[in-house]
Structure formats: structure tokens, C-alpha cells
Residue frames as a rotation matrix with the C-alpha (Angstrom) as fourth column:
UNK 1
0.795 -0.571 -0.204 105.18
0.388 0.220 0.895 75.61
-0.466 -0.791 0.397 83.04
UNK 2
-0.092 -0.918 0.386 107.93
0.991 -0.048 0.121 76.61
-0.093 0.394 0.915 80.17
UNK 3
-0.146 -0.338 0.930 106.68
0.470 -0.851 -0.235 79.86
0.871 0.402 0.283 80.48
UNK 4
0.930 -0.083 -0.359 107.00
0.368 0.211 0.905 80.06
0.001 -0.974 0.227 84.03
UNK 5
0.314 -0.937 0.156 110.44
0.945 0.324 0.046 78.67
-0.093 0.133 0.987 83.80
UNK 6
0.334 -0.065 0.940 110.75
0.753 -0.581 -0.308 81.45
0.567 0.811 -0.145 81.13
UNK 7
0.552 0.271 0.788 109.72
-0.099 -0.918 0.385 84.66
0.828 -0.291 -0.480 83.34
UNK 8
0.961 -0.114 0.251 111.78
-0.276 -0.395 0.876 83.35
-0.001 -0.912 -0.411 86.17
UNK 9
0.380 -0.795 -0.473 114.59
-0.769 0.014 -0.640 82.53
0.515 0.607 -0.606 84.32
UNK 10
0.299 0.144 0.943 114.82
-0.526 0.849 0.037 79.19
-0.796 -0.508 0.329 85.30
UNK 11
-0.724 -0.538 -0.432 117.31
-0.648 0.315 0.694 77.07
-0.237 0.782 -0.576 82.90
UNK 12
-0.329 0.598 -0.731 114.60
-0.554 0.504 0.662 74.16
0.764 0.623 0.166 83.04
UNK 13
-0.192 0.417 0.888 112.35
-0.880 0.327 -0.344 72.04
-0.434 -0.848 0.304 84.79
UNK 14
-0.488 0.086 -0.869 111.34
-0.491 0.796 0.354 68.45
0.722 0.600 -0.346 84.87
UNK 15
0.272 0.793 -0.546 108.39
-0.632 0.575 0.520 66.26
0.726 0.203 0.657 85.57
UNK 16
-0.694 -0.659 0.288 109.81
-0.655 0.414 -0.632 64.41
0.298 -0.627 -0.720 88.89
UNK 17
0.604 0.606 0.518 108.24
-0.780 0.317 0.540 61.39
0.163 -0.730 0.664 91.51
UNK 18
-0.389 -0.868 0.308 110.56
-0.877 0.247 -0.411 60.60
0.281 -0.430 -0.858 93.96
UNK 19
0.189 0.556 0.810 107.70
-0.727 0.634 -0.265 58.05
-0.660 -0.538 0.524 94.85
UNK 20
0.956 0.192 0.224 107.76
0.049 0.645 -0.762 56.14
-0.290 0.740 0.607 91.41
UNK 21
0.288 -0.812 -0.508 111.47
-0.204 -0.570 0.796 57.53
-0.936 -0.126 -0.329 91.33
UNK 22
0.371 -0.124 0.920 111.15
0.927 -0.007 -0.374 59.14
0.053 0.992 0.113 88.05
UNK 23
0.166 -0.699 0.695 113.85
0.620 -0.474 -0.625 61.52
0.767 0.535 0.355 86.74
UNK 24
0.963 -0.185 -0.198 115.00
0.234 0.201 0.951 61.61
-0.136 -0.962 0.237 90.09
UNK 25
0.147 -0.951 0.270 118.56
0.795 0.276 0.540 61.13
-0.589 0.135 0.797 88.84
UNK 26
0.180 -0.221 0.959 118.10
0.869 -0.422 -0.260 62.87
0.462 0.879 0.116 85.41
UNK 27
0.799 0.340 0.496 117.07
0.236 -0.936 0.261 66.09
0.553 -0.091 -0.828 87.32
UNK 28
0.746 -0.644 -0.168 120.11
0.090 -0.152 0.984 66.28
-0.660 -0.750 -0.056 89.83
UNK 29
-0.164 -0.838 0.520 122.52
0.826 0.172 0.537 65.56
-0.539 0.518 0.664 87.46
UNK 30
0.205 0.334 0.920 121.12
0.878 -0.479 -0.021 68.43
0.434 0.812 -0.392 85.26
UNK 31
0.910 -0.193 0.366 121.25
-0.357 -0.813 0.460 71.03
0.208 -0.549 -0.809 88.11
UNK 32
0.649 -0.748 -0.139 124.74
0.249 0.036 0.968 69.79
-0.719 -0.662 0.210 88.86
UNK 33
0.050 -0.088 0.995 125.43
0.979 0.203 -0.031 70.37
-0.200 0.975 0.097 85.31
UNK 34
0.451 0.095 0.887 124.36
0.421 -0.899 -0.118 73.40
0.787 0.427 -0.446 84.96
UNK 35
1.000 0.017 0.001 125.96
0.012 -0.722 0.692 74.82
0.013 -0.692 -0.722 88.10
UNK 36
0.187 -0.945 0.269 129.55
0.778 0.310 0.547 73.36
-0.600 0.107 0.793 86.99
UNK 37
-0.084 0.058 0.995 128.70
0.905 -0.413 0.101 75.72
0.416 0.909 -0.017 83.68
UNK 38
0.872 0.324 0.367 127.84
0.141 -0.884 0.446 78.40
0.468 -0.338 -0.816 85.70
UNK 39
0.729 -0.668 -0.147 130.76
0.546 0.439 0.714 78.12
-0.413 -0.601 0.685 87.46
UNK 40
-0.254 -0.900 0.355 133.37
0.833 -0.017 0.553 78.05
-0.492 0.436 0.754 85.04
UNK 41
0.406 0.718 0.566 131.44
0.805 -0.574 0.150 80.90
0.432 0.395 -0.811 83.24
UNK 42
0.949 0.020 -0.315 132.02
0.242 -0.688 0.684 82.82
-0.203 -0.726 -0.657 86.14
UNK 43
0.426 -0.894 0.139 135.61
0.648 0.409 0.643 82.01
-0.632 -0.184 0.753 86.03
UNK 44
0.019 -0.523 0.852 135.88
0.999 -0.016 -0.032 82.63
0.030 0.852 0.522 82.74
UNK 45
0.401 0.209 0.892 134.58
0.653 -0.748 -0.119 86.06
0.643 0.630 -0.437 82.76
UNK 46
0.928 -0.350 -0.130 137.04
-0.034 -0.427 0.904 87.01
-0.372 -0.834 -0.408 85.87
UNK 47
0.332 -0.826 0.456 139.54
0.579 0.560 0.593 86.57
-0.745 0.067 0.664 83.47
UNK 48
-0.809 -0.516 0.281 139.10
0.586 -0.684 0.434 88.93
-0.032 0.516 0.856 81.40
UNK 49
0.866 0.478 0.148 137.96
0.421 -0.856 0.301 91.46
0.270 -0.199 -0.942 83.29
UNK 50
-0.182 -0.953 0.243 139.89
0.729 -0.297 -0.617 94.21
0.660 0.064 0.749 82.95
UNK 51
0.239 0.152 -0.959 140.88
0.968 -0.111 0.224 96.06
-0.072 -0.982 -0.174 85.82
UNK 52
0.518 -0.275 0.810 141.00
0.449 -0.718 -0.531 99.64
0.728 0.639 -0.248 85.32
UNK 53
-0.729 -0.679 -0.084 143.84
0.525 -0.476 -0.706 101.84
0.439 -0.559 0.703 87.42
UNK 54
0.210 0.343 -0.916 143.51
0.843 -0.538 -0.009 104.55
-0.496 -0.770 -0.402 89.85
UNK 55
0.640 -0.155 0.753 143.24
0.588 -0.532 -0.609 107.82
0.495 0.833 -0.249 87.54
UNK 56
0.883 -0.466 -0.054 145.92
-0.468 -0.882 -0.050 109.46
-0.024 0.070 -0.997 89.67
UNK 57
0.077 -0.628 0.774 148.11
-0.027 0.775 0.631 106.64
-0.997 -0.070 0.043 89.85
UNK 58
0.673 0.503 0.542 147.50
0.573 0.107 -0.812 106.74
-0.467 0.857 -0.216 86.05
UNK 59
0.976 -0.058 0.209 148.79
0.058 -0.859 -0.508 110.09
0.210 0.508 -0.835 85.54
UNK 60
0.606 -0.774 0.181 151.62
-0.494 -0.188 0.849 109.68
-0.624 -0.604 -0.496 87.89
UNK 61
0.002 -0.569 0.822 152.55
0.539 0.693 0.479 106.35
-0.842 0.442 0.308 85.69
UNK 62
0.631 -0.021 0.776 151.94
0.754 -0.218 -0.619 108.34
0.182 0.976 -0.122 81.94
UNK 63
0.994 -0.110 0.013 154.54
-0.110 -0.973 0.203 111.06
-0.010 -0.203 -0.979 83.29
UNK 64
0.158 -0.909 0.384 157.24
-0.359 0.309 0.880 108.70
-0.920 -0.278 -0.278 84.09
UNK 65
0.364 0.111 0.925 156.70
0.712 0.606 -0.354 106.94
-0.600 0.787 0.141 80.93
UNK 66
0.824 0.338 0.454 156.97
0.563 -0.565 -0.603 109.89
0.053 0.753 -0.656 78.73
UNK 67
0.761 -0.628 0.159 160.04
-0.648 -0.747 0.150 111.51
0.025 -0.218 -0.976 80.56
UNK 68
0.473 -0.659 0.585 161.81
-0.406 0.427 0.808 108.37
-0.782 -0.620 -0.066 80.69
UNK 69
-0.163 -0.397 0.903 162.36
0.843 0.419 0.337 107.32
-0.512 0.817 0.266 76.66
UNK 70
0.040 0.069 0.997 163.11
0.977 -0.212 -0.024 109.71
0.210 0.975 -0.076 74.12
UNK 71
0.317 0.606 -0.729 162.70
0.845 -0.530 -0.074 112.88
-0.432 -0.593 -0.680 76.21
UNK 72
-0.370 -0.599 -0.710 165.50
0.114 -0.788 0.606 114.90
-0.922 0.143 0.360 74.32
UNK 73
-0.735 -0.269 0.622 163.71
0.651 -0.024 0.759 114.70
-0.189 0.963 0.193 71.06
């Protein structure tokens, strides 16, 4: 089963019977667990992504820049 798991990337598994209600709880809480983590992950990595310009918008800004400080030197 852990190499299962493995090949389908699958964070983990667990042994359940909802009849005998064993790790019933544990397991839920675990997948809610991990999907908070996944989550914020997500977040996190929308944060610093870096957006990249429009290359003519780009050019338009590195022109003004360049003509606006120092130009007489």
C-alpha cells in the first residue's frame, strides 16, 4: 500500500472501519490537515511570484527612466 500511496502521490493512507470506528477521526483530521498546508502553501507561493511586465510596456518605462535623471551628463 505505501508504495501505491507512493506512485500516486498520495501524502498517506490509513487502516480505517467506520464499523468498529477505527481511525475514523484520526484520518479526517489528517486530510483536513494536510489541505490547510496545502493551502497556505499555495498562498505562500502567490506571494512571491513575480510578475513579469509587458516587454513593450517595459521599454516604454526604461526610456522614461533614463531620460528623466541625469540626462545632461
Amino acid at each position: 500500500m505505501n508504495a501505491y500511496c507512493h506512485e500516486k502521490s498520495f501524502f498517506k493512507w490509513f487502516e480505517t472501519s467506520p464499523k468498529d470506528n477505527i481511525n475514523i477521526e484520526t484520518s479526517v483530521r489528517s486530510l483536513i490537515d494536510e489541505i490547510l498546508k496545502q493551502k497556505e502553501r499555495l498562498k505562500s507561493a502567490e506571494r512571491n511570484i513575480v510578475r513579469l511586465a509587458d516587454p513593450v510596456a517595459n521599454k516604454d518605462e526604461n526610456k522614461k527612466s533614463r531620460n528623466s535623471c541625469c540626462s545632461g551628463q
